[in-house]
C-alpha positions as CSV (number, residue, x, y, z in Angstrom):
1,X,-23.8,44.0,29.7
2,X,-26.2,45.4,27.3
3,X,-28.6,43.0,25.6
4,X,-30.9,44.2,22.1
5,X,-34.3,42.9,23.2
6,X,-37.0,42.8,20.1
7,X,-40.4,42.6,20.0
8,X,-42.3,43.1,17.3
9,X,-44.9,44.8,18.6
10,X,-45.5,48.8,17.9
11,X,-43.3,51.1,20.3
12,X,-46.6,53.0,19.5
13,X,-49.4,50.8,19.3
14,X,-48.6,48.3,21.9
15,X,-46.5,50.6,24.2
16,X,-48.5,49.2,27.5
17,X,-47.5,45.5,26.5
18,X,-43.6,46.8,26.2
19,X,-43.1,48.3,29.5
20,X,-44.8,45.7,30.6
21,X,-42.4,42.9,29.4
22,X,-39.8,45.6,30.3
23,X,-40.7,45.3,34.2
24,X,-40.8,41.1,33.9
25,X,-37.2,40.9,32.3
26,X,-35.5,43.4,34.7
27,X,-36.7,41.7,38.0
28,X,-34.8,38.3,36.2
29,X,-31.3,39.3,35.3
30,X,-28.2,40.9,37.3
31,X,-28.1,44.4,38.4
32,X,-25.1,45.5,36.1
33,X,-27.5,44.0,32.8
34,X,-29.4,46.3,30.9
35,X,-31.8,44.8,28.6
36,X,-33.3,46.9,25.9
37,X,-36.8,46.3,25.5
38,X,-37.4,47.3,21.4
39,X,-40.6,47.4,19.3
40,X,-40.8,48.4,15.6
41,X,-42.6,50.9,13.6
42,X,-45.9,49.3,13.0
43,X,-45.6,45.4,14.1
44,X,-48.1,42.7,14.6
45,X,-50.5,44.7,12.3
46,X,-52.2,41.3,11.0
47,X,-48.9,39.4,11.5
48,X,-51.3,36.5,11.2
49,X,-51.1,36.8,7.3
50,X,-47.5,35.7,6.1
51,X,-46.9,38.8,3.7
52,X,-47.9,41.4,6.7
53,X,-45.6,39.8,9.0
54,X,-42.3,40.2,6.0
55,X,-42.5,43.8,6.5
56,X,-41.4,43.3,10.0
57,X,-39.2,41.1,9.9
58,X,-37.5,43.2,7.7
59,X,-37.4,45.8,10.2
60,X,-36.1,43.6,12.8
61,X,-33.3,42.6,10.6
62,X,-32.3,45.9,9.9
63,X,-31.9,46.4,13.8
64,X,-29.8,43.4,13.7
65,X,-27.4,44.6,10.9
66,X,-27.1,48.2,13.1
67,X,-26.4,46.6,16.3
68,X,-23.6,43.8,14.5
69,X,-22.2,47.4,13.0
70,X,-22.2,49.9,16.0
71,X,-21.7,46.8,18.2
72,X,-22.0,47.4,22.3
73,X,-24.6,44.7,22.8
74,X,-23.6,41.4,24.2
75,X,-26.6,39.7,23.0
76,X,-29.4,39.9,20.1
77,X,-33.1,38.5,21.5
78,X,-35.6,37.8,19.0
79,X,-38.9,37.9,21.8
80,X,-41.5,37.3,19.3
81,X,-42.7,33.7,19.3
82,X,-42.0,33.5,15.3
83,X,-38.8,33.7,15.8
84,X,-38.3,36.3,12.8
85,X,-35.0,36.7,11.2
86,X,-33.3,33.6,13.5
87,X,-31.2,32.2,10.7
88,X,-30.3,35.1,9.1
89,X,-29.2,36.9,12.2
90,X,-26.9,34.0,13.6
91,X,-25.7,33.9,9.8
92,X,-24.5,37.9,10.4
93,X,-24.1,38.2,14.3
94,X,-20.9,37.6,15.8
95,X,-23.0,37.7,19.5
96,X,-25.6,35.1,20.7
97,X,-29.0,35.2,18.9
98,X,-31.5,34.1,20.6
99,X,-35.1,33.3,20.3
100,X,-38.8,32.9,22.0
101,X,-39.9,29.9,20.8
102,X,-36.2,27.8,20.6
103,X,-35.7,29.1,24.3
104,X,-38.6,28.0,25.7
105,X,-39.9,24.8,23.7
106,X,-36.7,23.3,24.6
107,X,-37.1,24.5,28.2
108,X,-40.7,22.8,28.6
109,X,-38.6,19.8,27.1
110,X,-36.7,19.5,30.0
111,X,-39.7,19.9,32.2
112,X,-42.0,17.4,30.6
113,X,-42.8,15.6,28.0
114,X,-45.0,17.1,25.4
115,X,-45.7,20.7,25.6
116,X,-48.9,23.2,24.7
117,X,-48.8,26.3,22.7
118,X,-51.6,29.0,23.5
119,X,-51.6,31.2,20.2
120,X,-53.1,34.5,19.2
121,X,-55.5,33.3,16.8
122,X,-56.9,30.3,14.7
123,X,-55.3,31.5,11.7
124,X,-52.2,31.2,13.1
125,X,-52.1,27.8,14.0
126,X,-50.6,26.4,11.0
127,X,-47.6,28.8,11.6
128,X,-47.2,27.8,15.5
129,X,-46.9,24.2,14.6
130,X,-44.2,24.4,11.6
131,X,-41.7,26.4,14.7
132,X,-41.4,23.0,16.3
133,X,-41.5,20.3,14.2
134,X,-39.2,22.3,12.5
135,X,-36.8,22.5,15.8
136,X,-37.2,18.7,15.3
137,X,-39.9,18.2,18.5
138,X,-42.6,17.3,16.4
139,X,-43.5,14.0,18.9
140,X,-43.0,16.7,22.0
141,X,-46.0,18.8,20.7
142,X,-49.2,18.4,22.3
143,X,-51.4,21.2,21.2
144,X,-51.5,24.2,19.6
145,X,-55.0,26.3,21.1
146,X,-55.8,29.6,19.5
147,X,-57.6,32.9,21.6
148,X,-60.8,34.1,19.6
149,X,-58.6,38.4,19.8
150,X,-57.9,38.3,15.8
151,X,-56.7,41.8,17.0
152,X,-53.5,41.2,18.6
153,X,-53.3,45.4,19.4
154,X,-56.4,45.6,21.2
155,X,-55.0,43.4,23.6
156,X,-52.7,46.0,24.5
157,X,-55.6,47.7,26.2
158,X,-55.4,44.9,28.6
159,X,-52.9,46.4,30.4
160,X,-55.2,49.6,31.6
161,X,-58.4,48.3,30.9
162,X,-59.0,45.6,34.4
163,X,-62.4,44.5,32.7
164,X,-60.6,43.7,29.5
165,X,-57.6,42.5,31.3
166,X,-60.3,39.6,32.7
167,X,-61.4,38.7,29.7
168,X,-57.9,38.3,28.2
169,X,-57.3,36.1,31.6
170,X,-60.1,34.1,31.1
171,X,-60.0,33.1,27.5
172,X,-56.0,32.5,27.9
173,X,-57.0,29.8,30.7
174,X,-59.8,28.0,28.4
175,X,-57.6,28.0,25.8
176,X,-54.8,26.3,28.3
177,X,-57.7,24.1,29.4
178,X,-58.0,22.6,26.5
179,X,-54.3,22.0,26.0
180,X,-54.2,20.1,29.5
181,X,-56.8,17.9,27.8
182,X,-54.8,17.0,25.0
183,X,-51.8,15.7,26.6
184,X,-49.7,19.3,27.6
185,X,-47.7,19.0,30.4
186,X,-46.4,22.6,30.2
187,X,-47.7,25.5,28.3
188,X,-46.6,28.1,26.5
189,X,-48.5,31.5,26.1
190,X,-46.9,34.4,24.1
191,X,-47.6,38.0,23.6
192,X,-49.9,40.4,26.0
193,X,-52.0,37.1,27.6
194,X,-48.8,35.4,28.6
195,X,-47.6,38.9,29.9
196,X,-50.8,39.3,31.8
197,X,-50.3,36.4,33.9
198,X,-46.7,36.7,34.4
199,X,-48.1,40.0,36.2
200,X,-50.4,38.2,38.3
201,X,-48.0,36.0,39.4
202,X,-50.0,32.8,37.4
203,X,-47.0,30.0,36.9
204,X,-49.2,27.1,36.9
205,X,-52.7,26.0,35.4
206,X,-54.7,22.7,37.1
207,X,-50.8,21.8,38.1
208,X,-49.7,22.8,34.9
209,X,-46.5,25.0,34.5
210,X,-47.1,27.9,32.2
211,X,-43.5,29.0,31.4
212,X,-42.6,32.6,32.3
213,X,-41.4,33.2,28.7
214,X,-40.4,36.5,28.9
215,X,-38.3,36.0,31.7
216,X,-37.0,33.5,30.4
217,X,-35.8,34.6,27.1
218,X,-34.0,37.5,28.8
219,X,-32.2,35.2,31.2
220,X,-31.3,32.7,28.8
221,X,-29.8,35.5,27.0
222,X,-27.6,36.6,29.3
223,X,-26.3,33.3,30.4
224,X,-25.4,32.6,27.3
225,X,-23.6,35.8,26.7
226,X,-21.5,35.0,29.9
227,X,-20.1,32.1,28.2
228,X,-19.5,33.7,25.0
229,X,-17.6,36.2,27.1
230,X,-15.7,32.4,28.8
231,X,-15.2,30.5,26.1
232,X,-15.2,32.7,22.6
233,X,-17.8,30.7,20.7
234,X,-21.6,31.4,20.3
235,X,-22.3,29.9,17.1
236,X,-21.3,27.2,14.8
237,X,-20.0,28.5,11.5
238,X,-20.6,25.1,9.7
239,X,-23.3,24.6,7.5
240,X,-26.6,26.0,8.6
241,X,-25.4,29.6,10.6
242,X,-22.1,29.8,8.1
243,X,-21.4,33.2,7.9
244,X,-20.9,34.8,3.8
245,X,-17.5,36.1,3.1
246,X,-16.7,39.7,3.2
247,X,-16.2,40.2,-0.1
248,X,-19.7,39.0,-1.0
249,X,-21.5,41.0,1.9
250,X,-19.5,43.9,0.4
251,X,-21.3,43.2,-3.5
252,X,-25.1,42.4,-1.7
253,X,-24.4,45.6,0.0
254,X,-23.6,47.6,-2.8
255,X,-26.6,46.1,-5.6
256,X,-28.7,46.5,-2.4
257,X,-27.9,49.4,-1.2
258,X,-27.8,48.1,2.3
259,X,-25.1,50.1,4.2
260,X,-25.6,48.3,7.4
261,X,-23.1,45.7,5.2
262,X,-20.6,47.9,3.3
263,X,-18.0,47.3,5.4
264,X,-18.5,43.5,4.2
């Protein structure tokens, strides 16, 4: 099976960080599964201001609408731990959609009770606590700890830079630290520092799991593709995810000129 994996990260800018989540996500999932490892044009450019981070979601939902039109995937994965574009993709895709921050908050559910988030940045925190309380685990959130790299890119240098690679390391486990100390039974560390010591081989902090999210997202997505191949169904089509009707795709497509939808 083929499975559309998206970061939003630059294919240019943050190329090191790509083929590095590339090599965690193939040594997870069976040998006849190809997973896709996709960046956009110019992601996480300041993705911690709301307008910024638009632009790419954008993007990632025009990947969406190509890949429910040339088909050939057996899964969409949204790896960014915003989870850009989640209900409007499941509202389009007739595959499973499937997300960073759903997969593994309800995964750290299931191996304790209140969970940590270790985030890029301070402005961001606001944003990192509205993803679960809105995924109804508002009592299961512990912490949400921010890195001092406002700079998500530079981190990217991480990955060939071993001096900047420590530092990375060493802020991630302060920052984790501190989550441990407000309750967190698990943690949670997206992006390049959560990549970094995936690498290293780092599942656990003071007895702590930190999750292996990227792993994890990939092989989540293609268990669940398996029983989308079993059972037919990957999505409820009542209320939240309902799908529009053809007809009215077909009239968006046209006053938009979107042509990912004129075939409704």
């Amino acid at each position: 099976m083929r499975i559309w994996y998206q970061l939003l990260s630059s294919e240019t800018g943050m190329k090191n960080f790509l083929a590095a989540t590339k090599k965690l996500v193939d040594r997870a999932v069976m040998p006849d599964t190809v997973v896709e490892v996709r960046g956009t044009t110019q992601g996480v450019l300041g993705d911690q201001y709301r307008l910024f981070y638009n632009y790419d979601t954008r993007e990632v939902i025009d990947n969406g609408l190509r890949v429910r039109r040339e088909g050939g995937y057996a899964a969409f994965v949204l790896a960014n731990s915003l989870d850009p574009a989640l209900v409007e993709l499941r509202e389009m895709l007739d595959i499973p959609v499937v997300s960073f921050m759903e997969v593994n908050c309800f995964t750290a559910c299931m191996m304790g009770d209140r969970f940590g988030l270790i985030i890029p940045n301070r402005k961001m925190i606001p944003r990192y606590r509205e993803i679960p309380i809105g995924y109804g685990l508002r009592d299961r959130l512990a912490a949400c700890e921010p890195l001092f790299f406002d700079d998500v890119r530079k981190q990217d240098d991480a990955f060939t830079d071993p001096a900047l690679a420590e530092a990375v390391v060493s802020e991630t486990m302060k920052a984790a630290r501190r989550a441990i100390e407000q309750g967190s039974e698990v943690l949670i560390a997206p992006g390049p520092p959560g990549a970094l010591l995936a690498q290293r081989g780092i599942f656990q902090i003071d007895g702590v799991p930190l999750l292996d999210t990227y792993t994890l997202l990939a092989k989540t997505a293609e268990t669940l593709a398996v029983m989308h191949r079993l059972t037919g169904v990957c999505v409820s089509r009542h209320m939240l995810y309902e799908s529009p009707p053809k007809e009215l795709v077909r009239k968006v497509a046209f006053a938009y000129k979107v042509d990912a939808l004129r075939d409704g």
